[in-house]
C-alpha positions, 0 to 999 in steps of 0.5 A: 142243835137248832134244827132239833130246837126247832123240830121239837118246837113245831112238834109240840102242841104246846111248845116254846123255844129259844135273841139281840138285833145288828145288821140284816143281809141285803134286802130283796124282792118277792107266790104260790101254786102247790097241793090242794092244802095250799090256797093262798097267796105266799110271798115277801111283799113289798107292802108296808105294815102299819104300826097302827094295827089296833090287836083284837081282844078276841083270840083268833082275830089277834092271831091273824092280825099278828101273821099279816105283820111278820115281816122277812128282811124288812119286808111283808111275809106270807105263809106258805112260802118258798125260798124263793119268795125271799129275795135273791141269795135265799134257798132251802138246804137239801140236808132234811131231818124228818121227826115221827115221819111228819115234821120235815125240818131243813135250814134256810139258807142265804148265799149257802151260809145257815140263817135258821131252821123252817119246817117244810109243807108236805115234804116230798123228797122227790120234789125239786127243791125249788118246789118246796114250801115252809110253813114254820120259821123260827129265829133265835139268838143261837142263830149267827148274830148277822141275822138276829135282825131278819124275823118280826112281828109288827116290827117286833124282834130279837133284843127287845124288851119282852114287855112290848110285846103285851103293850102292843099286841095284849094278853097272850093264850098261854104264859109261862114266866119264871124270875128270869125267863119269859114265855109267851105263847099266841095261838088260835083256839083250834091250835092251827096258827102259833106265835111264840115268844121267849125272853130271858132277863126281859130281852126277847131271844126267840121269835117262832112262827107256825101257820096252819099246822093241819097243812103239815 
């Protein structure tokens, strides 16, 4: 049920989809060489994220500075990236779905047990599974409540309150909000880079994020 979520999400132009913190899995460490559309470095890096981060009022720039503070199991997290650039006990599952023959969409997995769904880049089966790349993640509360606290934006995750997130990084592209639910969507003008946000009863309970989906 999530992968299909979170399929239907990353197929979207305008997508938003469907969380409560505990206790993460065991932190680890942390690169990037694959086709000619990948040209950065990707990794989980130990950098610290600065709270300080001031958001840009203009679009893109607040985009880009919310994909430099998505961190991974505490730690900094750079798009594309392999299961590997996780840390130890991360892999992609073999088990991918493939929507419109363009969205290849697999589970991440930590020591074989389901955290949550990616969207992998350029998917070739006859890839080693080592080789492959993500360029979309996405954590919800349907995923197991031992993995709730993994995926943040400048320290920002599931259970809590939806009303930090305007505080602290302003007016979103796109709004939809109804008694209950709240949905709130960051993207570039050029709909490239997107950061999606759902709340129900002002709790946040869906994190997606999706970078550069001309790379797909």
């Amino acid at each position: 049920m999530t992968l299909l979520l979170s399929a239907a999400i990353v197929a979207s132009a305008a997508a938003c989809g469907t969380s409560t913190p505990v206790t993460s899995v065991p932190s680890t460490e942390s690169t990037l060489s694959t086709q000619s559309a990948v040209s950065q470095a990707s990794a989980v890096s130990d950098n610290p994220i600065s709270s300080e981060t001031k958001y840009s009022d203009d679009n893109d720039t607040k985009v880009k500075q919310m994909l430099e503070n998505v961190t991974f199991d505490g730690k900094k997290l750079s798009f594309p990236f392999k299961a590997s650039d996780l840390g130890s006990g991360y892999s992609f599952s073999d088990d991918v779905s493939v929507y419109e023959n363009k969205y290849a969409v697999t589970y991440l997995l930590y020591n074989g047990e389901k955290v949550t769904t990616v969207t992998l880049l350029q998917y070739d089966s006859k890839k080693n599974i080592d080789e492959w790349y993500a360029y979309s993640i996405n954590l919800s509360n349907t995923d197991d409540i031992k993995f709730h606290d993994l995926l943040k934006i400048d320290k920002i995750g599931l259970g809590d309150d939806i009303n930090s997130v305007i505080s602290k990084f302003g007016k979103p592209t796109k709004t939809d909000e109804s008694e209950d639910i709240k949905s709130y969507m960051y993207e570039t003008n050029e709909n490239v880079n997107k950061i999606t946000i759902l709340s129900n009863n002002n709790f946040i309970e869906y994190i997606g994020v999706t970078f550069n989906l001309r790379n797909r």
